[in-house]
DRENNU-47155 format. One record per residue (C-alpha): residue number from 1; residue in three letters; chain; x, y, z. Coordinates in Angstrom, 2 decimals. Example, Ala and Ser with C-alpha at 12.3 -4.5 7.8 and 13.67 -1.06 7.14 Angstrom:
<nr 1 rest ala kette A c1 12.30 c2 -4.50 c3 7.80>
<nr 2 rest ser kette A c1 13.67 c2 -1.06 c3 7.14>
***
This chain:
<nr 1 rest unk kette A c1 141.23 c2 126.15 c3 79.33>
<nr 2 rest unk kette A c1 137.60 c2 126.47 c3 79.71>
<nr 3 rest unk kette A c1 136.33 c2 126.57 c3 83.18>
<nr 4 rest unk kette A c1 134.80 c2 122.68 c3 84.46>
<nr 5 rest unk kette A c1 131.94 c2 124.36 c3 86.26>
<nr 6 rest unk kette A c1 129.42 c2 121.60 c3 88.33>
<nr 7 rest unk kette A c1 126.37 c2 122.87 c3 86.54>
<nr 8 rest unk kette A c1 128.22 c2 121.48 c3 83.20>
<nr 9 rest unk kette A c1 129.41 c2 118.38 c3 84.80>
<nr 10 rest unk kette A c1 125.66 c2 118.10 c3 86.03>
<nr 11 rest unk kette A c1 124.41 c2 118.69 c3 82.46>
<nr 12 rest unk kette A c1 126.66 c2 116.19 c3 81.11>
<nr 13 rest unk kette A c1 125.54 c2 113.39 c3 83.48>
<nr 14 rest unk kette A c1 122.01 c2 113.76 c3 83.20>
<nr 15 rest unk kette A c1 122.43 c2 113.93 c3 79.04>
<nr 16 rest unk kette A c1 124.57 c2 110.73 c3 79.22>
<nr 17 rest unk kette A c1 124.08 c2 108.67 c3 82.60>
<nr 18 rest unk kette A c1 127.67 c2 108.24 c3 82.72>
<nr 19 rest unk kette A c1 129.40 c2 108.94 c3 86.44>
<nr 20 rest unk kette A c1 130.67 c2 112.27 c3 87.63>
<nr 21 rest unk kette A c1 134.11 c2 111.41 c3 88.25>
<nr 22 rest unk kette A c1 134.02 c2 110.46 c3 83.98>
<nr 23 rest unk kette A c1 131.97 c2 113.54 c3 83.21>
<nr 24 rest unk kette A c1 134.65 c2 116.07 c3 84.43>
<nr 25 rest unk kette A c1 137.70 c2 113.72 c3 82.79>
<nr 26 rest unk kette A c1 135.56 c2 114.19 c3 79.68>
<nr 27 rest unk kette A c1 134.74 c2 117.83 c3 79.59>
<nr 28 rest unk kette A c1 138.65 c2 118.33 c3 80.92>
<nr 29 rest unk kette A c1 139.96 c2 116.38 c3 77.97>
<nr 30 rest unk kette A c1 137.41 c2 118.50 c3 75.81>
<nr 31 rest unk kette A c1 138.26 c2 121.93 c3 77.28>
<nr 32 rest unk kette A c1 134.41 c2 122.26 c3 78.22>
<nr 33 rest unk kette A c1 132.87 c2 121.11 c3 74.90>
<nr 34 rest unk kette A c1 130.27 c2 119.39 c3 76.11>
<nr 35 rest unk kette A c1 129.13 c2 117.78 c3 72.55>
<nr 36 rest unk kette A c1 132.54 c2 116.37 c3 72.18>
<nr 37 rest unk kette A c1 132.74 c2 115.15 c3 75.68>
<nr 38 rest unk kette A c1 129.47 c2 113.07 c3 75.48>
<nr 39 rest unk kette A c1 130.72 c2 111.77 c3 71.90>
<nr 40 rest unk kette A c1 134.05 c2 110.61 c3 73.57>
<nr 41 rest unk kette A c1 131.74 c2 108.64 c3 76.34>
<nr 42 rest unk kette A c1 129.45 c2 106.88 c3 73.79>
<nr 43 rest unk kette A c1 132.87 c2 105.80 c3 72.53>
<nr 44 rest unk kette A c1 134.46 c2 104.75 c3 75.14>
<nr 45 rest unk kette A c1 130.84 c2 103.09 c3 76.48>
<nr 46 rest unk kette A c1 130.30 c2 105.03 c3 79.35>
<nr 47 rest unk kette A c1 127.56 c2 106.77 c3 77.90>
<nr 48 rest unk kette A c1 125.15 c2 103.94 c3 77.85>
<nr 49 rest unk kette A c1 122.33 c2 104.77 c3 80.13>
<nr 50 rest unk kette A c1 120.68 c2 107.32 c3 77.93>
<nr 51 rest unk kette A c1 120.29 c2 105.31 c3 74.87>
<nr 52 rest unk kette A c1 119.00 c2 102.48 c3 77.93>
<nr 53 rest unk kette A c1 116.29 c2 104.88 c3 79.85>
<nr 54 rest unk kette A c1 113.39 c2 104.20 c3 77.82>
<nr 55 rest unk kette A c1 113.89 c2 100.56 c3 77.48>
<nr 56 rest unk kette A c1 111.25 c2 98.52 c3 79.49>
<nr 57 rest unk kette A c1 112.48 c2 97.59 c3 82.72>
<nr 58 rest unk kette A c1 110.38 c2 94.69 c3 84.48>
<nr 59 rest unk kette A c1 112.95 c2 92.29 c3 85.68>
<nr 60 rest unk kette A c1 115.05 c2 92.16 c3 88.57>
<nr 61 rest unk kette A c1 115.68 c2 91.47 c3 92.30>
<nr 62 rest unk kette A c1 114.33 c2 92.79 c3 95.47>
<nr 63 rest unk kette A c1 116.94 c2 92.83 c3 97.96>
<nr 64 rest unk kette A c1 116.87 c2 93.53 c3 101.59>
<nr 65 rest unk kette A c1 118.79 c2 94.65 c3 105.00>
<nr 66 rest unk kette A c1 118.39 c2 94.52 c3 108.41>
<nr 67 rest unk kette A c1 119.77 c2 96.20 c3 111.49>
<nr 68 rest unk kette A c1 117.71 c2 95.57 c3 114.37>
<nr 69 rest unk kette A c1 114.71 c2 96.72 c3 114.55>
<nr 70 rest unk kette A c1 115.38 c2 98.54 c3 111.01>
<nr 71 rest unk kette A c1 114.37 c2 96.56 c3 107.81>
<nr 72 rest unk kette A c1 114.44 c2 97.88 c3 104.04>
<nr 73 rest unk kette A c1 113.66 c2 96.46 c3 100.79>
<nr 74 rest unk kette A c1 114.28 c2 97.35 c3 97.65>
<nr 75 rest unk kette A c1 113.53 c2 96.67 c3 93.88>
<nr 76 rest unk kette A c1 115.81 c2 97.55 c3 91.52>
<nr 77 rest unk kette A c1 114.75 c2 96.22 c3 87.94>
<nr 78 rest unk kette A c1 116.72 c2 95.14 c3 84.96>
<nr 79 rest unk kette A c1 115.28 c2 93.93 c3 81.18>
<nr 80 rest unk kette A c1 115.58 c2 90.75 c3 81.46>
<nr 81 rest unk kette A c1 116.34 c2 87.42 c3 83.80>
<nr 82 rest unk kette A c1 119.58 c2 86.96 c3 82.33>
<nr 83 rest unk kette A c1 121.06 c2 90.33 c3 83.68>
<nr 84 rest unk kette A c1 118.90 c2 90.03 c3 86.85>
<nr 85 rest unk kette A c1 121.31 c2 86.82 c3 88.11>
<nr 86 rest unk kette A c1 124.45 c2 88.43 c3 86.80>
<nr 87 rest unk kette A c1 127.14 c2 88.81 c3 89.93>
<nr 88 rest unk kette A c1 127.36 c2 92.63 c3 88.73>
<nr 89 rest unk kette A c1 123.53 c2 93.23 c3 89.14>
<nr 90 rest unk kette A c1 123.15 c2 91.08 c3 92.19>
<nr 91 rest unk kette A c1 126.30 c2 92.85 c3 94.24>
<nr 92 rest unk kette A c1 124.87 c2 96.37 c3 93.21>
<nr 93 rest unk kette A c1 121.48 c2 95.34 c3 94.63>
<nr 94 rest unk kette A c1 123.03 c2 94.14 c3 97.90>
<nr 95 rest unk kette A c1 124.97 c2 97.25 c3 98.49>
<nr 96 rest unk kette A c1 121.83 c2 99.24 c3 97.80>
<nr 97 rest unk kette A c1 119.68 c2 97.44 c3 100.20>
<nr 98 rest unk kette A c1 122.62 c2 98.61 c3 102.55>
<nr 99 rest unk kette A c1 122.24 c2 101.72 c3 101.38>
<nr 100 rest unk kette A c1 118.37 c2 102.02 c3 102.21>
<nr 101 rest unk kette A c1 118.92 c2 101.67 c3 105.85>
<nr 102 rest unk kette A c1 120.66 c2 104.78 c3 106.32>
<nr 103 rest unk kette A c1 117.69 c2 106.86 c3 104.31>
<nr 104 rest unk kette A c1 113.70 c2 107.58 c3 104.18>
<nr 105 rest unk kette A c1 112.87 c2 107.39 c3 100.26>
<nr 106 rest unk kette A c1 113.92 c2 106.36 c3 97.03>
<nr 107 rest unk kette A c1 114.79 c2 109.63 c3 95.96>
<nr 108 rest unk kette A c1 117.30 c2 109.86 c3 98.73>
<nr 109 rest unk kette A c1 118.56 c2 106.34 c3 98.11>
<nr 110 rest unk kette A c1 120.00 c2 107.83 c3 94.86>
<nr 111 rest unk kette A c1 122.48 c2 109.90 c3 96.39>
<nr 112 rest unk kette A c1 123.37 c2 107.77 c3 99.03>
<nr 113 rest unk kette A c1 126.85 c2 106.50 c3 99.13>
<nr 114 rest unk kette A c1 128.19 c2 103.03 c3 98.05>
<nr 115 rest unk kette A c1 131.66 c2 102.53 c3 97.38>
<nr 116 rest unk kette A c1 133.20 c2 105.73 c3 96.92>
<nr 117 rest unk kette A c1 130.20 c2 106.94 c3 94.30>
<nr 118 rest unk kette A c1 126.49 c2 107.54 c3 94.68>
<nr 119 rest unk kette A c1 123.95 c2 105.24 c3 93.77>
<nr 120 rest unk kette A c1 123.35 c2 106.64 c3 90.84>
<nr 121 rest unk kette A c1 126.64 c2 106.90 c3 89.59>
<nr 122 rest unk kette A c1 127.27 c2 103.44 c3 90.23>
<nr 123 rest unk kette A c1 124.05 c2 102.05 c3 88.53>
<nr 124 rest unk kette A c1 125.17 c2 104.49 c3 85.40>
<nr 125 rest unk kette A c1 128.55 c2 102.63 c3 85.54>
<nr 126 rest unk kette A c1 126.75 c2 99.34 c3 86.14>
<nr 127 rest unk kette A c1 124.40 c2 100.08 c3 82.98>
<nr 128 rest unk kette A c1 127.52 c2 100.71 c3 80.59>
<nr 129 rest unk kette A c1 129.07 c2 97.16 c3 81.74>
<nr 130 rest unk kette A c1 125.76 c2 95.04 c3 81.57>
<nr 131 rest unk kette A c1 124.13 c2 97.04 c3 78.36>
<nr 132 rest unk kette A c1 120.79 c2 97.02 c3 80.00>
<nr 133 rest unk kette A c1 118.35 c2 99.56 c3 81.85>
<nr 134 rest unk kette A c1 118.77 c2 99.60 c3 85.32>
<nr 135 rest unk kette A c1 116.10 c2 101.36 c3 87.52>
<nr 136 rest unk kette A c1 115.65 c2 101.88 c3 91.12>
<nr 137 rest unk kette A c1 111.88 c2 101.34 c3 91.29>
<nr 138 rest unk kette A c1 110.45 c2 100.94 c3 95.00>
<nr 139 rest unk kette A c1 111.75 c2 100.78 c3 98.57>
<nr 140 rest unk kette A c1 109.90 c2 99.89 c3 101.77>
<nr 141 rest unk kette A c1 111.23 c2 100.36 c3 105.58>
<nr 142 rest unk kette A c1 110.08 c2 99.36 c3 108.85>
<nr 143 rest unk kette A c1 111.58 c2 101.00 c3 111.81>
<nr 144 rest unk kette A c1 110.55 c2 100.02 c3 114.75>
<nr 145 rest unk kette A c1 111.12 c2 98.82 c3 118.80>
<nr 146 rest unk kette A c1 108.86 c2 95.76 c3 118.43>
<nr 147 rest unk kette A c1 109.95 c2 92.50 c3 116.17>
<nr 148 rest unk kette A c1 110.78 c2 92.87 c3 112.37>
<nr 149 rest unk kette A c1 111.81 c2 90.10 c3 109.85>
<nr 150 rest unk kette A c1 112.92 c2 90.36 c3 106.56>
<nr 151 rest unk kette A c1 112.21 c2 87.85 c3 103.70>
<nr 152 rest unk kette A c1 113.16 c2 87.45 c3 100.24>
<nr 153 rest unk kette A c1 112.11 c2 84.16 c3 97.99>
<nr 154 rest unk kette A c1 114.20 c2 83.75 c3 95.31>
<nr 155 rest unk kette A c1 114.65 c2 87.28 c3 94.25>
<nr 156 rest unk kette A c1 111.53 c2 87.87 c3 93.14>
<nr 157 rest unk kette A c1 109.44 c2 88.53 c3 96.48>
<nr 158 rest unk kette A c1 110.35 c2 90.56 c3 99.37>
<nr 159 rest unk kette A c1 108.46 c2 91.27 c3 102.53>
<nr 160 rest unk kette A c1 108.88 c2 92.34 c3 105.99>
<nr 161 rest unk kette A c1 106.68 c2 91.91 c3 108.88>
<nr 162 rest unk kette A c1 106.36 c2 94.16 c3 111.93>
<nr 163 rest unk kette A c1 105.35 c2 92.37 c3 115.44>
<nr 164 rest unk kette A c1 104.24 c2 93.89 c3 118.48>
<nr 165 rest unk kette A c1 105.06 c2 90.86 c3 120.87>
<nr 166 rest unk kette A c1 106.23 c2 87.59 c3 119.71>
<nr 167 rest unk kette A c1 109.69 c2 86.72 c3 118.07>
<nr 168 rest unk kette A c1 112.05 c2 87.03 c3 115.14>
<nr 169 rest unk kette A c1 111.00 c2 83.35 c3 114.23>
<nr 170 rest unk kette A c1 107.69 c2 83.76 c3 114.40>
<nr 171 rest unk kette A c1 108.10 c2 87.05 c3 112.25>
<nr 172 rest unk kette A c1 110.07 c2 85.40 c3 109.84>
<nr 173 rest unk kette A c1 107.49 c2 82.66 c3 109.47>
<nr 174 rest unk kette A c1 104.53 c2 85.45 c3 108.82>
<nr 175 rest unk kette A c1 106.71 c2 86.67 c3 106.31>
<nr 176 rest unk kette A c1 106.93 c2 83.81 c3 104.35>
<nr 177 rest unk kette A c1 103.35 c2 83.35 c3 104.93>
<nr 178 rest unk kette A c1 103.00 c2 86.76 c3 103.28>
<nr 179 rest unk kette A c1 105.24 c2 85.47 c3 100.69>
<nr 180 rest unk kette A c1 103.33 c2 82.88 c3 99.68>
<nr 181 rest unk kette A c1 100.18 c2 83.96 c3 100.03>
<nr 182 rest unk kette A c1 99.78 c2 87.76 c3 99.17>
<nr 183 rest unk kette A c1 97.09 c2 88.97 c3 101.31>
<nr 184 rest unk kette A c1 95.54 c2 91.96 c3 100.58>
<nr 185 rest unk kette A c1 94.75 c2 93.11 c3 104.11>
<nr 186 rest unk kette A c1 95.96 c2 92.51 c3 107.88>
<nr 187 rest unk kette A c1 92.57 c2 91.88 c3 109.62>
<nr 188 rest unk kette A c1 88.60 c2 91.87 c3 109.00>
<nr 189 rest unk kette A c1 88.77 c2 95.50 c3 110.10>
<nr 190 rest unk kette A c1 91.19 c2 96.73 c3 107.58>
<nr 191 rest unk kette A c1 89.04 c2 95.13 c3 104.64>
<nr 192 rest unk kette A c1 86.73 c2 98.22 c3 103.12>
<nr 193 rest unk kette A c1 83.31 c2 98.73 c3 103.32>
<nr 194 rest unk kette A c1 82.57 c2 98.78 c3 99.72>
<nr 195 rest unk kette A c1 84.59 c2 95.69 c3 99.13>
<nr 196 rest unk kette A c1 81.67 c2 94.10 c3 101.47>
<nr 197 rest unk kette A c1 78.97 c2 95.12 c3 100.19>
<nr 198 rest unk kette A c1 79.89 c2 94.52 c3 96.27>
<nr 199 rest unk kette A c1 80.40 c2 90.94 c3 97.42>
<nr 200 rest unk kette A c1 76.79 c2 90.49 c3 99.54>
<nr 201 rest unk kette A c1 75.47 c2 91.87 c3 96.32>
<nr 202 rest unk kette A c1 77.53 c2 88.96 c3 94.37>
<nr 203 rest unk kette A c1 76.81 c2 86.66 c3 96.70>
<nr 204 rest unk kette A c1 72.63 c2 87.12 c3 96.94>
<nr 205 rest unk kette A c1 72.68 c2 87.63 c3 92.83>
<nr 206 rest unk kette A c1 74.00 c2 83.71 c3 92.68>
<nr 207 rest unk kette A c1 71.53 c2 82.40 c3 94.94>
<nr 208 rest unk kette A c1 68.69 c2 80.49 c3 93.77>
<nr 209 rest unk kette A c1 65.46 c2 81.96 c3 93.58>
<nr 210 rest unk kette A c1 64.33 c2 79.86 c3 96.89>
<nr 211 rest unk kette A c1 66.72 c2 80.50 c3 98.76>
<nr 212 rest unk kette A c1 65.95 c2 84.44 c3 98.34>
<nr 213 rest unk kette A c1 62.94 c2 83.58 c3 99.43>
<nr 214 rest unk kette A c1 63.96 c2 82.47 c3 103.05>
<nr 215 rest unk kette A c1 62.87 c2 85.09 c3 105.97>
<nr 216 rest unk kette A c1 65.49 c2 87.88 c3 106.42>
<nr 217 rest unk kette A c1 67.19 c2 86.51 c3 109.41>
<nr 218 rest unk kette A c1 67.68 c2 83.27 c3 107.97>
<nr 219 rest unk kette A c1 69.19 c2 85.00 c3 104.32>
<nr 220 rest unk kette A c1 71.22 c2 87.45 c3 106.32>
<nr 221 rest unk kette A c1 73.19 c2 84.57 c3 108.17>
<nr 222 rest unk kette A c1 73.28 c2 82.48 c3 105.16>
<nr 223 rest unk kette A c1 74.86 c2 85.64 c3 103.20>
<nr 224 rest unk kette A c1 77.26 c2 86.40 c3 106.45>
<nr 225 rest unk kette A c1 78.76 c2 83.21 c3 106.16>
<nr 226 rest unk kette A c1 79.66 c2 83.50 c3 102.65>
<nr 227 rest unk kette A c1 81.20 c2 86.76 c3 103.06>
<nr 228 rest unk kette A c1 83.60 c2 85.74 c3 106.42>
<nr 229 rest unk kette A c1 84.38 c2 83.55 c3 103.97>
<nr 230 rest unk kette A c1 85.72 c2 85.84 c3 101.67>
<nr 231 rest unk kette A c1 87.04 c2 87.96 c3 104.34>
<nr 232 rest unk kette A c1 88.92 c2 85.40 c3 105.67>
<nr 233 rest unk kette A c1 90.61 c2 84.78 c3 102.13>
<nr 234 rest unk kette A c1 91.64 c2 87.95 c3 102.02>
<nr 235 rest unk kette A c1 93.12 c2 88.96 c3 105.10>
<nr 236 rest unk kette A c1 96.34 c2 87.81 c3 106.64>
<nr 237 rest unk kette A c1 94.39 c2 86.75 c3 110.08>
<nr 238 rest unk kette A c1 92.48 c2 84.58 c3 108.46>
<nr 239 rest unk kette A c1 94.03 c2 82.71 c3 106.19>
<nr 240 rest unk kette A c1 95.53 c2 79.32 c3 107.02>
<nr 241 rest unk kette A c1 99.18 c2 79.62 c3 108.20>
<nr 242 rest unk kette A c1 101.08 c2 78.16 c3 105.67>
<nr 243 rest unk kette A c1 103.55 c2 76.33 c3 108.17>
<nr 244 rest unk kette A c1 100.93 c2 74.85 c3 110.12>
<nr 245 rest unk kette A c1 97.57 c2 74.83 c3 107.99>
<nr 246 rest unk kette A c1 95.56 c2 73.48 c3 110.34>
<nr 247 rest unk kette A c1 96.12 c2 76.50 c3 112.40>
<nr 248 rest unk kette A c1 94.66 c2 80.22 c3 111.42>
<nr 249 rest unk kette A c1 97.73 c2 82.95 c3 111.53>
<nr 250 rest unk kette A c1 95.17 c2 84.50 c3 113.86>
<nr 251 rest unk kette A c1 95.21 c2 81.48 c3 116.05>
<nr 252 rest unk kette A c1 98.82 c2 81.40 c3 115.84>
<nr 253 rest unk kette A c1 99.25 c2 84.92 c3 116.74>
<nr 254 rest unk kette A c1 97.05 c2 84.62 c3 119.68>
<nr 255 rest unk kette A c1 98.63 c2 81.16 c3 120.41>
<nr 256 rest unk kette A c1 102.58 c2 83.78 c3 120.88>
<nr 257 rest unk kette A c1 100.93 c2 86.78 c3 122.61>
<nr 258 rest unk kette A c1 101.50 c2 88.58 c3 119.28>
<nr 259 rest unk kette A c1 99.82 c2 90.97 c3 116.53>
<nr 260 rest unk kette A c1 100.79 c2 91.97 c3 113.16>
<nr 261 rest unk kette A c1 101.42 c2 95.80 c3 113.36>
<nr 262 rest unk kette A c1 101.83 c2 95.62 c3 109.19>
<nr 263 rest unk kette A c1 103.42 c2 93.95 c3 106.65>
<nr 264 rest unk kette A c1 105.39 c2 95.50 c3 103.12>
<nr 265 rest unk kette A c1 105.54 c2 93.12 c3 100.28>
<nr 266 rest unk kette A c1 107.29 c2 93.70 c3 96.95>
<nr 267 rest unk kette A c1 107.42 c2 91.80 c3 94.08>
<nr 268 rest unk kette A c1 109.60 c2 92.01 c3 91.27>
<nr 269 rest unk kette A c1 108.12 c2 93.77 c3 87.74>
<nr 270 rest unk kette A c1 104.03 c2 94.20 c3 89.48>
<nr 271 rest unk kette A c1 102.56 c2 96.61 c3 87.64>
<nr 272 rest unk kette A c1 104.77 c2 96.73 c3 85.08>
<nr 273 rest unk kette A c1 103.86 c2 96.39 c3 81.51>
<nr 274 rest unk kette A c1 106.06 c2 94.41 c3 79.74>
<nr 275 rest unk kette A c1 107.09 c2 94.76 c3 76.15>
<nr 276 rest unk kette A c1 106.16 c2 90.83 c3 74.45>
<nr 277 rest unk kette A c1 108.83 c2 91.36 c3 71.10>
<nr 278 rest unk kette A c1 107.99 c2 89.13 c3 68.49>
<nr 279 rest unk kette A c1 111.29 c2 88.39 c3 67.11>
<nr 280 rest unk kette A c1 109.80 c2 86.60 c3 64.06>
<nr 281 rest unk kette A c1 107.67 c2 89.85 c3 62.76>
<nr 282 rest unk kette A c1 110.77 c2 91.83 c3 63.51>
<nr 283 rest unk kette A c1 113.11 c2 89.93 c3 61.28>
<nr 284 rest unk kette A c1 110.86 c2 90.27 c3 58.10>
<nr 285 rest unk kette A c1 110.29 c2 93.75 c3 58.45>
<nr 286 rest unk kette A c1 113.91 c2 94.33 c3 58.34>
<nr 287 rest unk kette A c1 114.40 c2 92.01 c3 55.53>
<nr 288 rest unk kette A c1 111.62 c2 94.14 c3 53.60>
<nr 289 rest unk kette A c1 109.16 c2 90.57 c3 53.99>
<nr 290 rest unk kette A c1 106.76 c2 92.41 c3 56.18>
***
């Protein structure tokens, strides 16, 4: 019998996505042919997750973990809704997210261990049994001594909030805040230059002719106010807290003794380009109509 070296087993998992343990069965039961083996795991459906790789993958969950003052999140994407809420997909993405605490990057995520396998042999397995592409896109982590939370909304939306001061209540609240409301930036100061300045150049091209025409002082205050305005819409400080709107996050934050050291926030598919398939056109062409 041909010798089952680990570089062939290797080669035969990265042609077919199927797991290790199934690789070496194959290439035993083939005495090392390595054709025949990854013939005999398209048969038997193990072999799935090649013929899957290139599909679009912009659906999913983001999933998250805790342990103390160690938070994770991860997004781990699927084609479409359907597989995104199956038990399958949504216990892999938990044990993931369990995963992530014990590692630094995605790439490292992928060997980590989850019941007896890696990560990637189980989403291989996991890709033969739901027939879809299964990625592991993104992962975030805060580790820290201060105050971390760790919200998810539905799936779809994941962030986690670091504290210096304050509490895990309060945390949890900024991080639905966050949620909800997406801000781009913390604070005033973390909002770029050149972002400012492209908006007082907006803002004094919409203003009437007249009002141009006001002394400097006067135009400069006018134009101020519009852009802490703007600021204020785009930073986490100064947006309205979204559990007590008639409060600023800022003013809340002062209010607890706290500050926002940062925030992660992950959203399922962002970025993604997704495929639109237009069933319709694709059912005349293969009836020849089209």
């Amino acid at each position: 019998m041909a010798e089952i070296t680990a570089s062939l087993v290797k080669e035969l998992r990265e042609r077919t996505g199927a797991g290790m343990m199934e690789c070496k069965k194959a290439l035993t039961e083939t005495n090392g042919d390595i054709d025949a083996a990854a013939e005999n795991l398209r048969k038997s459906g193990l072999a799935k997750a090649d013929k899957k790789a290139g599909r679009v993958a912009a659906e999913g969950r983001v999933a998250a973990a805790q342990d103390g003052g160690k938070a994770v999140l991860v997004e781990i994407n699927s084609e479409t809704d359907f597989v995104a809420k199956d038990e399958n997909f949504v216990a892999f993405t938990e044990a993931v997210a369990q995963a992530a605490l014990g590692v630094s990057d995605i790439e490292a995520l992928k060997g980590a261990a989850i019941g007896g396998q890696t990560v990637e042999e189980t989403r291989a397995e996991l890709i033969a049994k739901v027939g879809e592409n299964v990625q592991l896109r993104r992962m975030v982590r805060v580790d820290t001594d201060g105050t971390v939370a760790a919200y998810v909304h539905g799936g779809r939306i994941g962030v986690l909030v670091e504290l210096k001061g304050g509490d895990p209540e309060l945390a949890r609240g900024l991080a639905m805040h966050v949620a909800a409301m997406n801000p781009p930036y913390v604070k005033a100061a973390d909002v770029p230059a050149d972002f400012v300045e492209k908006e007082k150049e907006i803002e004094l091209a919409k203003m009437s002719d007249k009002d141009k025409a006001k002394p400097a002082d006067i135009l400069e205050k006018i134009i101020g106010g519009k852009i802490n305005k703007i600021v204020n819409e785009v930073t986490l400080y100064g947006q309205p807290y979204v559990l007590d709107t008639n409060q600023s996050v800022e003013a809340v934050l002062k209010a607890a003794g706290a500050e926002v050291v940062k925030f992660e926030r992950l959203a399922v598919g962002e970025g993604i380009e997704k495929v639109v398939e237009d069933y319709a056109a694709e059912v005349m062409k293969q009836a020849g109509l089209a």
